[in-house]
MITI-600364 format. One record per atom (N, C-alpha, C, O): residue in three letters; y, x negated, z. Coordinates in pm, whole numbers, plus 50000, padded with zeros to 5 digits. Each point is the difference from the previous one (the first is absolute). Example, Ala and Ser with C-alpha at 12.3 -4.5 7.8 and 13.67 -1.06 7.14 Angstrom:
ala494314868150780;ala501195008950000;ala501204991050000;ala499984989650066;ser501075013949862;ser501194991850006;ser501095007750073;ser501114994950017;
***
This chain:
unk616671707763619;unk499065008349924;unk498614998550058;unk499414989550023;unk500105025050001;unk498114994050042;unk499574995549893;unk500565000249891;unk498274995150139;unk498824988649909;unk499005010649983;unk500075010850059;unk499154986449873;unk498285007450003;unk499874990250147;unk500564989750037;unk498265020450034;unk499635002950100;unk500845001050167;unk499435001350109;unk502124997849864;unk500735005650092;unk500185014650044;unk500575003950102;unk498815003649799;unk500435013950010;unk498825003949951;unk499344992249931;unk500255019850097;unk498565010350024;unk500485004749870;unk501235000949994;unk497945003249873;unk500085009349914;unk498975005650004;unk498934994649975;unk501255019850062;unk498865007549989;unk499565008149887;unk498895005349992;unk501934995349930;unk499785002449841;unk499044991949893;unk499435003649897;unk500644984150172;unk499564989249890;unk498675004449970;unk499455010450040;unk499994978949872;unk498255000649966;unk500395010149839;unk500885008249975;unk498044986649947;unk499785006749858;unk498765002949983;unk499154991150000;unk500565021549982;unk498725004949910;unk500325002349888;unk501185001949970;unk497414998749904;unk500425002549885;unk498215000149965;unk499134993250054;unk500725016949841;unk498785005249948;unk499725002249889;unk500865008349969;unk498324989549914;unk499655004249883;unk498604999149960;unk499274990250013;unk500355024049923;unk499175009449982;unk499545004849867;unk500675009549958;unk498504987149977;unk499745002149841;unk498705013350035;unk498884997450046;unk501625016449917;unk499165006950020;unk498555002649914;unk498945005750029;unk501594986649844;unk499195000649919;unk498664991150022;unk498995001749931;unk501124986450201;unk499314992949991;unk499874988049907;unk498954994849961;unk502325001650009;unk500004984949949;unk500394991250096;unk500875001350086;unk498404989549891;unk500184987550066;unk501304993049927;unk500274998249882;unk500284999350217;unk501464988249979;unk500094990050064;unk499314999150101;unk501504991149862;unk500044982850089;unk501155003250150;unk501135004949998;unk498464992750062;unk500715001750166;unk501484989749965;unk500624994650092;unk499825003949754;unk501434993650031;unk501075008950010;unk501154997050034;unk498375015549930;unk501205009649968;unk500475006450175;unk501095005150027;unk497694992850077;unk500465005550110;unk500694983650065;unk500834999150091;unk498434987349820;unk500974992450127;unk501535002449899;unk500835001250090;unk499774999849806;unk501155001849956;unk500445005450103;unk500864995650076;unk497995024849936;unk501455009550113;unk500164995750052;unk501234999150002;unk498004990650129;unk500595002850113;unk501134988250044;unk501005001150071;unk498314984349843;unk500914990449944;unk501875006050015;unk500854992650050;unk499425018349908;unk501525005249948;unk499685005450151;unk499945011749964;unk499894988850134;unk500255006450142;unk499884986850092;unk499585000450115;unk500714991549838;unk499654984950075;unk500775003150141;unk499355000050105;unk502125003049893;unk501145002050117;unk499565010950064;unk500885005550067;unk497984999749935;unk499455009350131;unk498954992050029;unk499055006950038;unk500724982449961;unk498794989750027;unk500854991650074;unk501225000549986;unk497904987750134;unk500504987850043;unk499344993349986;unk500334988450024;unk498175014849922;unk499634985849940;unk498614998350118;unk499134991549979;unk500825016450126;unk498995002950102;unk498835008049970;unk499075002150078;unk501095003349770;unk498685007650023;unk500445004849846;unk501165001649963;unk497625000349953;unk499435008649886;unk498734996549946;unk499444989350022;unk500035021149898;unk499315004149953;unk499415013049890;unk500725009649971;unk497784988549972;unk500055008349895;unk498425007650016;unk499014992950020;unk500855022349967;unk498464999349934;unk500215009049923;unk500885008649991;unk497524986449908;unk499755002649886;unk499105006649969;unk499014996050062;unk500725013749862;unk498385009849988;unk499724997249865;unk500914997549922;unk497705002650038;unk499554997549876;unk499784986249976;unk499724996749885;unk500384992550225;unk499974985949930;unk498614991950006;unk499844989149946;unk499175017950129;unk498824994749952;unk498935010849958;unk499175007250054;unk501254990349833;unk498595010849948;unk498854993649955;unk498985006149965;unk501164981950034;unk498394996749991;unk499234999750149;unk498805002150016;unk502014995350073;unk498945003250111;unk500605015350086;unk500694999050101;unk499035010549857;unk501305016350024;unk498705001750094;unk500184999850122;unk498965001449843;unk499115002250130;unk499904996850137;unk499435006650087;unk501494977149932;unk499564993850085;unk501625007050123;unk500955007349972;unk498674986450144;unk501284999650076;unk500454987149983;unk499274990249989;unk502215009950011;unk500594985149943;unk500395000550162;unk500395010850045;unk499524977550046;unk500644999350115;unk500904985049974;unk499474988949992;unk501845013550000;unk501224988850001;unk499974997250177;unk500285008150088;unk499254976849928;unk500634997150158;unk500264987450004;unk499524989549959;unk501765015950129;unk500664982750040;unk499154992550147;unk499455005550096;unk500754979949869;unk499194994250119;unk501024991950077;unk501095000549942;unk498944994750132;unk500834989250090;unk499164984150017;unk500444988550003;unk498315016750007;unk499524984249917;unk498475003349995;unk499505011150022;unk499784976449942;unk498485001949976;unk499105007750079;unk499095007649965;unk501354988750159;unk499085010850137;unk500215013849991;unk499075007250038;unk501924997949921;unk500215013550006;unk499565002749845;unk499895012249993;unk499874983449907;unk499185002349890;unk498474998550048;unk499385010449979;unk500204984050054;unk498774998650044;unk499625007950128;unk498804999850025;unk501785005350037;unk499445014050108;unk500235008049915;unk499245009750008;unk501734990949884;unk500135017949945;unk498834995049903;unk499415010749980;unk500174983449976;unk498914998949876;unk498585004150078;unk499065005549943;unk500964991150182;unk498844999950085;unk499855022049991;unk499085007149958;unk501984995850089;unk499905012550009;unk500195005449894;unk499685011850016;unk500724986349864;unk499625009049846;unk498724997649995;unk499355009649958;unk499954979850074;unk498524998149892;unk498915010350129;unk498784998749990;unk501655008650097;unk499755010350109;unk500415016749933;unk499495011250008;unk501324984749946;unk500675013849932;unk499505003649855;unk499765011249954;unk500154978749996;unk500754999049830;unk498654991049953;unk499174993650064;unk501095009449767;unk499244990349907;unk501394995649881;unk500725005549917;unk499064982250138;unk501504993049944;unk499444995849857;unk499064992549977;unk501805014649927;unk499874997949849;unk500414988649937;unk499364992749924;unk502065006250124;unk500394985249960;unk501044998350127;unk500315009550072;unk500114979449943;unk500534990850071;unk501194993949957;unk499654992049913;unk501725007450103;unk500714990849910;unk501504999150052;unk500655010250024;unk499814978649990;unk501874997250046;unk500495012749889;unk499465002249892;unk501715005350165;unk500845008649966;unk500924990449850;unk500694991350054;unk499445008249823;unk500904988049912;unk501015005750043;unk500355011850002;unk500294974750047;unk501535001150015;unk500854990849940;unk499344996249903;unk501784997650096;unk500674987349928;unk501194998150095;unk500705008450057;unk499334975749946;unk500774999450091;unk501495004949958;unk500465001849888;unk500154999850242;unk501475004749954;unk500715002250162;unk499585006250098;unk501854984849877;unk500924991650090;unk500335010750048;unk500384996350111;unk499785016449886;unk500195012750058;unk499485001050157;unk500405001650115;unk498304996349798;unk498425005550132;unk499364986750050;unk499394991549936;unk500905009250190;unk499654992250087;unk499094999350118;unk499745011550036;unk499734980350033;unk499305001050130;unk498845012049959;unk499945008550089;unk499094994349791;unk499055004249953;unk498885001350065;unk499384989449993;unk500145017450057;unk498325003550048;unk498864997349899;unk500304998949882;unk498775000250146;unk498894998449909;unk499565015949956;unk499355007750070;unk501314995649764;unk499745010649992;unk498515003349861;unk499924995749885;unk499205012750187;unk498715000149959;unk499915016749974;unk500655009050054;unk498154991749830;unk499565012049959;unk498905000249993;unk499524988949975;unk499365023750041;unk498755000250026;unk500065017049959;unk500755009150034;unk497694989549852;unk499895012249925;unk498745005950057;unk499114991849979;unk500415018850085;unk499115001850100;unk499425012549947;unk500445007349912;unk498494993650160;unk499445017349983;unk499404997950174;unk499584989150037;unk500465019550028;unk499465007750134;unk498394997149982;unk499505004249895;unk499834990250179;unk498394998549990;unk499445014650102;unk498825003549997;unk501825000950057;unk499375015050040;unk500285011249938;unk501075005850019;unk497884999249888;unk499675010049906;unk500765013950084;unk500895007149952;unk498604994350163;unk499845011250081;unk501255005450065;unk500105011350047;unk501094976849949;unk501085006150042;unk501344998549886;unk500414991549921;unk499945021050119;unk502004997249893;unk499824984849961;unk499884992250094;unk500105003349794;unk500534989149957;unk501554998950076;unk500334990650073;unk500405019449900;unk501494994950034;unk500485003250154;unk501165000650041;unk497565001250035;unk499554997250184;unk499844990150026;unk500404996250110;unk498864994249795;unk499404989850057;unk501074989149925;unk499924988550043;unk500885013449871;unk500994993349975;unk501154997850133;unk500384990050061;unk499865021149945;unk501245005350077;unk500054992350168;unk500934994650059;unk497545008149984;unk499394993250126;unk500014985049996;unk500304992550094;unk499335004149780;unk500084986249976;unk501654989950023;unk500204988950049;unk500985023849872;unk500854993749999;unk500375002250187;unk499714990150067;unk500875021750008;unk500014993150093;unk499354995750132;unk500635001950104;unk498114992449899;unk499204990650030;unk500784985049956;unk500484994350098;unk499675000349799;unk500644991350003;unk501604996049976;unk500554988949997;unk499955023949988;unk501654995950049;unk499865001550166;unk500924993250045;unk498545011250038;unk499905001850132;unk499874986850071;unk500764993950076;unk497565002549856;unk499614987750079;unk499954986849991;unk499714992250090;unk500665004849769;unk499864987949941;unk501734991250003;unk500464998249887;unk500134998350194;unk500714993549997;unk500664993849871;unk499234990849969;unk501905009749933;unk499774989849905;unk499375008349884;unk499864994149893;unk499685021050118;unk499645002949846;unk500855014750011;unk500235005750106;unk500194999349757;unk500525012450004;unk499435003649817;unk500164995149889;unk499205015250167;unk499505006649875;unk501145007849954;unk500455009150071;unk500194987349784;unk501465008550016;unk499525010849854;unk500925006549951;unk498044994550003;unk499965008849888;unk498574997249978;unk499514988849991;unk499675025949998;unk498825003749979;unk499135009549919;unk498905005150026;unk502184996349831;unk499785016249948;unk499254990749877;unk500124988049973;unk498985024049956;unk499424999149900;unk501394998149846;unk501115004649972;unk497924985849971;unk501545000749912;unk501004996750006;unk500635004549904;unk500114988050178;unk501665002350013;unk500074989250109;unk498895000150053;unk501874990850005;unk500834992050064;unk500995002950011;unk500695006049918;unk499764988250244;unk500934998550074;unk500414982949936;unk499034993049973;unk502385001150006;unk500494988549993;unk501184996350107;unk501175000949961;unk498634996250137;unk501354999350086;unk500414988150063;unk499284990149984;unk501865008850095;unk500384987250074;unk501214999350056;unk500665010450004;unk499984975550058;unk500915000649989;unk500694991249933;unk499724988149997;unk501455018349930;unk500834991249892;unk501345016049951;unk500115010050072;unk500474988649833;unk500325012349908;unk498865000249913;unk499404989949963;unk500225026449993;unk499225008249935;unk499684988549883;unk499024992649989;unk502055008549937;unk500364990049843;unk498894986350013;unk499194996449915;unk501014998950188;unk499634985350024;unk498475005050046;unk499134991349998;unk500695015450022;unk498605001050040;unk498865004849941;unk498804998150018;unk502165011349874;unk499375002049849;unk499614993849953;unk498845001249962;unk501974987650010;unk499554982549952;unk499224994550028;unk499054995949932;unk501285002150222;unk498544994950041;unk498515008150038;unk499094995350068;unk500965018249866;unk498705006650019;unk499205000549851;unk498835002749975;unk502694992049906;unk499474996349881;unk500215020549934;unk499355003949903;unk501625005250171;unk498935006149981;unk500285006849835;unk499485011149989;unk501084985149913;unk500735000149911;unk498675000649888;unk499905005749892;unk499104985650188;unk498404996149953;unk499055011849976;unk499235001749905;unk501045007350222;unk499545013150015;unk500545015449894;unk501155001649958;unk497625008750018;unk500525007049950;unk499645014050092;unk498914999150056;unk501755012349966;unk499455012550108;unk500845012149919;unk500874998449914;unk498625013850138;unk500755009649980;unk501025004350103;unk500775008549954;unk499374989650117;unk500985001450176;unk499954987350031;unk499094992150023;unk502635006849971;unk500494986950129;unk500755005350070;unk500605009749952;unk499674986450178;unk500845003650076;unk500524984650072;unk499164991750035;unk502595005449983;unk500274987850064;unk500875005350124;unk500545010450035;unk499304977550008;unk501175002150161;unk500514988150026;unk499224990550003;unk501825007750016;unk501504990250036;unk499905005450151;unk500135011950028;unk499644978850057;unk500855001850188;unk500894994550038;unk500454989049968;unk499885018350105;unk501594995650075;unk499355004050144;unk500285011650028;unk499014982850061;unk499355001850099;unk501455004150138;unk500844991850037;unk499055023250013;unk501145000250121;unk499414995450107;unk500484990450058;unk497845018450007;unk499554996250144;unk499044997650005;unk499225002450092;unk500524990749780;unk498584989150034;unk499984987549896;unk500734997449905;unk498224996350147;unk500424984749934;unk499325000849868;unk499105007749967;unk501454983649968;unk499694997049842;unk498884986350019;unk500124989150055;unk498585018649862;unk499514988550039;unk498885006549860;unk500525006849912;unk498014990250083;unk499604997449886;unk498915011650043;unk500065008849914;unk499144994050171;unk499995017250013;unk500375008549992;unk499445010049954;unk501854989050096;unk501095009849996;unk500075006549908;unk499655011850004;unk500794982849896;unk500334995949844;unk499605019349979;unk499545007450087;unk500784995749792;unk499535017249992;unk499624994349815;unk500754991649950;unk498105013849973;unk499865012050055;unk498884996050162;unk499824988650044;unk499485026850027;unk499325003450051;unk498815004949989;unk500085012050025;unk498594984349946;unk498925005449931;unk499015006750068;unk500484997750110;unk498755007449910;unk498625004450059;unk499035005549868;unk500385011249966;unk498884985549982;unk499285004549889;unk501044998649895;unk500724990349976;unk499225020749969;unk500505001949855;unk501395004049978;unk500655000749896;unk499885003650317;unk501315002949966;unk500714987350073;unk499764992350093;unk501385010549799;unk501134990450036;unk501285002250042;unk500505008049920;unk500444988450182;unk501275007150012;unk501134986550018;unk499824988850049;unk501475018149885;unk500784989950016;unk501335009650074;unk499715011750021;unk501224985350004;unk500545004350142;unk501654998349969;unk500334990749927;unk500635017950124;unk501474996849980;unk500635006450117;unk500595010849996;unk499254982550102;unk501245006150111;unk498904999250144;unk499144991450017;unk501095016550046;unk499135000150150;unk499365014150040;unk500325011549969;unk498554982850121;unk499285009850073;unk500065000450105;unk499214995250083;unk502085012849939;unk500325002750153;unk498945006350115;unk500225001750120;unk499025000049833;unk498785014750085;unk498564987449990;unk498825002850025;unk501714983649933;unk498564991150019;unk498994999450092;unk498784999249986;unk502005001450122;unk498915002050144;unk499215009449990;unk498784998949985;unk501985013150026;unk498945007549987;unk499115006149842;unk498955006449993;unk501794989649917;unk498534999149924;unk498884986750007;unk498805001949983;unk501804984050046;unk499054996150048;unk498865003750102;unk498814997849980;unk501655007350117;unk499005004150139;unk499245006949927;unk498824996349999;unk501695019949887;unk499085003649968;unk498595000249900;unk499095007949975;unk501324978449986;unk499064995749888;unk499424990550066;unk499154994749929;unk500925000750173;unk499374985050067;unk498665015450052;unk498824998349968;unk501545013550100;unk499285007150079;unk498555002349840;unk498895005350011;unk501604989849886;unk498945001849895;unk499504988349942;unk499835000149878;unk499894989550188;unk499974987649987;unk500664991349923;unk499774988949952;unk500895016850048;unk501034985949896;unk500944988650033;unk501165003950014;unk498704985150000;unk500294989150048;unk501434992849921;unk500094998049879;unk501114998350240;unk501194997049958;unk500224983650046;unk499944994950111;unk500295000149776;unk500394987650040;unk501034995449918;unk500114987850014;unk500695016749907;unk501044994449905;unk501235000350018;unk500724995549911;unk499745008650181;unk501294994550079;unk501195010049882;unk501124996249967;unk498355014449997;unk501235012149910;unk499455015450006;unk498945004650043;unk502035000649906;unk499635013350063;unk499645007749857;unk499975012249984;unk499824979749938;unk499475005749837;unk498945002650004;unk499585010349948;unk499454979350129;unk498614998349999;unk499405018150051;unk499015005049947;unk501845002750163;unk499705009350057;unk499915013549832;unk499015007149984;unk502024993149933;unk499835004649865;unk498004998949919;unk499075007649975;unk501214981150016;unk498774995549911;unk498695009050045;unk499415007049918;unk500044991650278;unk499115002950056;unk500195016550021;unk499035007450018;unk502234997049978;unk499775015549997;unk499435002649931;unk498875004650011;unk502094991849838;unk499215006749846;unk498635002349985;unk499375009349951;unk500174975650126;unk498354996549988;unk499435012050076;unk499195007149939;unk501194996850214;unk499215006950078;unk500235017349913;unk499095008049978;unk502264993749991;unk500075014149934;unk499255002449875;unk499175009049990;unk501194981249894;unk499175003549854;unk498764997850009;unk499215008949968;unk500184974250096;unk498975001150000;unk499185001750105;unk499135006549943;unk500554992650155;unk499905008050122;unk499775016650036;unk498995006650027;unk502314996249961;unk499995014749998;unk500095003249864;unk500945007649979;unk498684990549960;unk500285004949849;unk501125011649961;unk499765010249936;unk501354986250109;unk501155005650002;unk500434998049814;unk499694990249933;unk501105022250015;unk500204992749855;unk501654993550027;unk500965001750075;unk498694991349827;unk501694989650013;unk501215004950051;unk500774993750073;unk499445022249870;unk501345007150015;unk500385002350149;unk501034998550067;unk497245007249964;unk500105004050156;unk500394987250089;unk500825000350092;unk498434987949864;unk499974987450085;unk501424995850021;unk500454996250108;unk500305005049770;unk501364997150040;unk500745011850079;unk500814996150084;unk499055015749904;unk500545007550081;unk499504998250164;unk500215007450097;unk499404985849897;unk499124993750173;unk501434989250027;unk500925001350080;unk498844989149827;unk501234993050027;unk501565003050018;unk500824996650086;unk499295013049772;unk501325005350057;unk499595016349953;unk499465005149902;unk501054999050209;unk499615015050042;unk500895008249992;unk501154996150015;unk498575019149956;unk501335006249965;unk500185004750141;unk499175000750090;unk502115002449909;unk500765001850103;unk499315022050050;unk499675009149923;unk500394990650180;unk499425016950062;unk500845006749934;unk499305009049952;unk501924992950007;unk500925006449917;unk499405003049897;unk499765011849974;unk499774975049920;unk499635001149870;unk498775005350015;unk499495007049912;unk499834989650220;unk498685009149965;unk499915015850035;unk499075007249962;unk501924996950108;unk500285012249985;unk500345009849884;unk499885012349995;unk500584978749909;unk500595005749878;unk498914998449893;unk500165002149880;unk498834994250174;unk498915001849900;unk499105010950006;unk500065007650097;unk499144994249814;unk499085012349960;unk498914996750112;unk499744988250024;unk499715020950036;unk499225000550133;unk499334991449979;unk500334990650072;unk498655006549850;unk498574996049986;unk500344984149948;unk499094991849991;unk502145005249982;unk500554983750017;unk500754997750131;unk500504989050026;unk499585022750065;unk500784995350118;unk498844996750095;unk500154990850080;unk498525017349915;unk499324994650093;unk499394987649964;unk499944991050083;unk499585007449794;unk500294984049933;unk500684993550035;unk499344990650044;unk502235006549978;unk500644987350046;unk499975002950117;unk499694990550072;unk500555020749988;unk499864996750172;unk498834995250062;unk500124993050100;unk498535010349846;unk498924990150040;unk499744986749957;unk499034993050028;unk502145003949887;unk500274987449947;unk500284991450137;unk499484989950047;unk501785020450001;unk500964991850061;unk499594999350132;unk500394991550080;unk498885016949942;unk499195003150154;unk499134991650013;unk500194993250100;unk498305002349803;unk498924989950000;unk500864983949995;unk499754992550095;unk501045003449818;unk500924996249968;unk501154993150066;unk500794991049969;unk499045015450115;unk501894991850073;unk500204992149992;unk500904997049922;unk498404992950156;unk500104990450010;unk500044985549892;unk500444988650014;unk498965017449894;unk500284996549891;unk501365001049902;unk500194990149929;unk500515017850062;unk501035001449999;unk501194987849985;unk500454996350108;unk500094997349775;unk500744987650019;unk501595004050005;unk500425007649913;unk500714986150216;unk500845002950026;unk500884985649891;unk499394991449937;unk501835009750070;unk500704989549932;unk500285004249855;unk499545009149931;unk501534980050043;unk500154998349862;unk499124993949944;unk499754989050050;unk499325015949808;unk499854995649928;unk499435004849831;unk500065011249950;unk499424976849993;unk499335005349830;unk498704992849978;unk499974988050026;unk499045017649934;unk498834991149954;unk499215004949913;unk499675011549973;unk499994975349974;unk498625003849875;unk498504993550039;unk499704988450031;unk499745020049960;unk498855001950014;unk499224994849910;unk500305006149898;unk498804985650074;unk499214998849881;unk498545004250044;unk499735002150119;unk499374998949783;unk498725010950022;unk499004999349899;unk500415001449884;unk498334996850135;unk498955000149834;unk500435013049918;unk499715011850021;unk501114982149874;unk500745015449917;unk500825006749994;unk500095011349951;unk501044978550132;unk501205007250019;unk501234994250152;unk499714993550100;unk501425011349862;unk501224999450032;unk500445010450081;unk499975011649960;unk500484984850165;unk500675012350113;unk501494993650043;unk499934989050055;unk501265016149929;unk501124996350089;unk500405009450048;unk499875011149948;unk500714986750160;unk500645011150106;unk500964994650093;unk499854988850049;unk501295019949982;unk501314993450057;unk499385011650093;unk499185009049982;unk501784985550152;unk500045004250117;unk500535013650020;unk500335005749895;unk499825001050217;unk500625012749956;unk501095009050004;unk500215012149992;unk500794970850036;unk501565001349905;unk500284989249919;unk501124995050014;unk498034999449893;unk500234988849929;unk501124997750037;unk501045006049973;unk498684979250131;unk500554991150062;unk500154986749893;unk500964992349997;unk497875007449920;unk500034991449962;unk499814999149806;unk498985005849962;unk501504990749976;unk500014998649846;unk498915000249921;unk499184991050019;unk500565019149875;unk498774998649952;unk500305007049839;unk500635010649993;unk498974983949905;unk500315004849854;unk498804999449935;unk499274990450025;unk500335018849888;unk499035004749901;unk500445000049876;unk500825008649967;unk498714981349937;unk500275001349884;unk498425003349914;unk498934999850060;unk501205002849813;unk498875000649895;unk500395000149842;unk500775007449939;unk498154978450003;unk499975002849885;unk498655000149899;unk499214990649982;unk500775019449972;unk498375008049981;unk499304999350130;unk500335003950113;unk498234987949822;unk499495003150130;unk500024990150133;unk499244998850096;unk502044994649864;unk500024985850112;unk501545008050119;unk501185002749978;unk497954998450142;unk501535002650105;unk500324986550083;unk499194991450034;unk502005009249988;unk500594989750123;unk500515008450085;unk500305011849984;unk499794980250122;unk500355005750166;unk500314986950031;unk499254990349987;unk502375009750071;unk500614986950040;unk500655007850090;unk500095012350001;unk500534976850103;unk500905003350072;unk501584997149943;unk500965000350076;unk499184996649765;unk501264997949942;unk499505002549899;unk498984995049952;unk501805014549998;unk499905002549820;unk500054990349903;unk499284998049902;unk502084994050155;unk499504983549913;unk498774992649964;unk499734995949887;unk499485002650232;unk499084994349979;unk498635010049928;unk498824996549988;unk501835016849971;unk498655004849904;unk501115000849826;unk499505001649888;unk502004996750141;unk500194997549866;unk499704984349939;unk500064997449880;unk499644993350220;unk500374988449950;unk498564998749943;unk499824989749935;unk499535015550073;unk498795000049897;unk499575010349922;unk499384997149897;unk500825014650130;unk500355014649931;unk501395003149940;unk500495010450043;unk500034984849894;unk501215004149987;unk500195019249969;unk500485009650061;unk499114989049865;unk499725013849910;unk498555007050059;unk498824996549991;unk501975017350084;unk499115010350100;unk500165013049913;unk500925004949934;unk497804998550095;unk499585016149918;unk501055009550116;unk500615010449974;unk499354982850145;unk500315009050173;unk500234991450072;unk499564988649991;unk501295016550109;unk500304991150137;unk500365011650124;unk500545011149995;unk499084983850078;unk500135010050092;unk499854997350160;unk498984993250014;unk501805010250147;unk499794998450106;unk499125006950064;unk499925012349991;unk499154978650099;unk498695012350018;unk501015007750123;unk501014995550054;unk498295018149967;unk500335005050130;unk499924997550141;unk498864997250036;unk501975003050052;unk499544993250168;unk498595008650022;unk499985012350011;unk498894979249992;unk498615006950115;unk499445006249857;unk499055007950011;unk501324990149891;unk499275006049878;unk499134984749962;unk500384988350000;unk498555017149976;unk498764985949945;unk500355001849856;unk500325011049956;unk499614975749951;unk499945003549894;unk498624990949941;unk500064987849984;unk498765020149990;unk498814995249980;unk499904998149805;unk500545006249909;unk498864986850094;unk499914994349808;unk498924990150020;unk500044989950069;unk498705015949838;unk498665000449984;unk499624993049870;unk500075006149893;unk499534981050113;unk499284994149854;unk499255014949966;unk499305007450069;unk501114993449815;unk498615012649885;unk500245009450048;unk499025007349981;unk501814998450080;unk500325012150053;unk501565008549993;unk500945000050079;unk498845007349787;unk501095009449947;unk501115007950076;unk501185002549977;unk497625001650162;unk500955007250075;unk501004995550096;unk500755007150067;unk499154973949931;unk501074996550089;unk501325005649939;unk500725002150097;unk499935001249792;unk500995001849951;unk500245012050100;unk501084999650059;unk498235009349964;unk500315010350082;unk500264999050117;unk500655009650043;unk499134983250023;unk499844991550125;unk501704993550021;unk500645001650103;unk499824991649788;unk500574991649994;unk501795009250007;unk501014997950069;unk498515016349780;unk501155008850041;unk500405004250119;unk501205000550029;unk497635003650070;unk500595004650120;unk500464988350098;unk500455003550110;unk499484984749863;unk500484991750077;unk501294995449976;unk500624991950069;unk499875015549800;unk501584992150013;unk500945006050057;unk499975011450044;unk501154978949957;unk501015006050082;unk501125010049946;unk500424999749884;unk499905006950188;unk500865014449947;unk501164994449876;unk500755008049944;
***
């Protein structure tokens, strides 16, 4: 019989998401439960969680979560925030120990505002972060959005919940991820989610077309050092929504694109729309199997590839939705659903804190 790690599963890995549109805050135990029940698509190499809504007493500030490798590499990256930034508070990430999670980095948080009036606050963030994932040996800024944290590592998801405490926390959007790492190493960067500002992505399957969306986002300065091909997800979103101020629907249709067929069969004035999608675009374009959720100031994006390759379920009750990659793991805390439903391959399904019309959004995303 094979063992875990004799044989390649390229299926493995768990996402799972929940979303209170109404804007209540809830305790982050109900997402470590989901993903907890998806443990056997995990090896124990990698998970993680983020959360929106969990500091509102400092909502103004940028929360930057970074791991260190030891004192020197805290102390060059501190050298270059107090260059960037006016550091609000200062403080170890609370964690608790737990026999799970091991071989730990020094993980630190720092609540900041930009000391140059004159440019994008979220420029001089963005520059900041890679400036020091680039040069600083030993530091990785892994989450930088107003409001909301990244919690990640390596261990299973469950165990890392624990030790991020985060049960302590309350948000309106969590999103978790379980890895089963195929062609890259499990290690404590790695770890998903993936952050740049305010968005977050967590990842299920592969990005076959990595090269070249890397090349084409490095040609826009964006700097790769994390040894997975998720990270290439996170920095699109960033360069399309916020960057190009692309709106969400379009941004994912960058990623997965309709096919020249389907854009033929559309009404003119949306065909020259996606074909200049797909033309500015190409390269951007993600090949492979896969499913992901997106997290965002205000909201929830998933989207399967564009033959769902890979598993993805939508449930809702009132105004709270789940998005798992197993229905189990949104009954085992939802039992009782208003709806359930499979999103469509290459269909986004977007759902907006305070915003009525995701329901509309949400119909056209299910599956036939």
């Amino acid at each position: 019989m094979l063992k875990e790690g004799q044989v390649r599963i390229p299926s493995g890995c768990a996402i799972s998401g929940i979303i209170d549109t109404s804007g209540l805050l809830f305790s982050g135990q109900d997402i470590i439960n989901s993903i907890a029940l998806m443990r056997e698509r995990s090896n124990g190499l990698g998970g993680g969680f983020a959360a929106y809504g969990i500091y509102p007493e400092l909502a103004d500030k940028y929360a930057l979560h970074v791991m260190f490798l030891d004192k020197y590499a805290q102390n060059s990256t501190e050298e270059v925030l107090r260059r960037f930034v006016d550091i609000r508070l200062s403080e170890p990430i609370p964690t608790r120990k737990h026999p799970g999670v091991t071989d730990i980095p020094f993980l630190w948080r720092y609540f900041v505002s930009p000391l140059k009036t004159d440019i994008d606050p979220d420029d001089t963030i963005y520059s900041l972060i890679m400036k020091v994932n680039e040069s600083i040996d030993g530091a990785y800024i892994f989450s930088s959005g107003k409001n909301m944290g990244v919690f990640k590592g390596v261990g299973y998801p469950e165990d890392l919940g624990e030790f991020y405490r985060l049960e302590e926390y309350s948000g309106h959007t969590w999103l978790a991820h379980g890895r089963f790492p195929t062609n890259t190493p499990g290690w404590w960067g790695g770890a998903h989610p993936f952050a740049l500002l305010d968005i977050s992505v967590v990842h299920n399957g592969e990005v076959s077309s990595y090269g070249a969306n890397r090349r084409y986002l490095e040609s826009y300065g964006y700097h790769f050092g994390l040894k997975t091909d998720t990270e290439v997800i996170a920095y699109a979103l960033h360069l399309l929504q916020r960057r190009h101020h692309l709106p969400w629907e379009l941004a994912a249709s960058v990623l997965a694109p309709k096919t020249w067929e389907q854009i033929e069969r559309l009404p003119e004035e949306e065909q020259e729309l996606y074909a200049a999608l797909r033309l500015v675009y190409g390269h951007l374009a993600m090949s492979g199997p896969f499913s992901i959720l997106v997290g965002f100031d205000g909201g929830l994006l998933a989207l399967n590839d564009r033959l769902k390759l890979r598993p993805m379920v939508v449930g809702r009750k009132g105004t709270r939705y789940y998005i798992a990659s197993e229905e189990a793991a949104i009954r085992c805390i939802q039992p009782e659903l208003d709806e359930l439903f499979y999103p469509r391959s290459s269909h986004p399904v977007l759902i907006r804190v305070g915003d009525n019309e995701s329901v509309q959004g949400i119909q056209e995303g299910k599956s036939a």
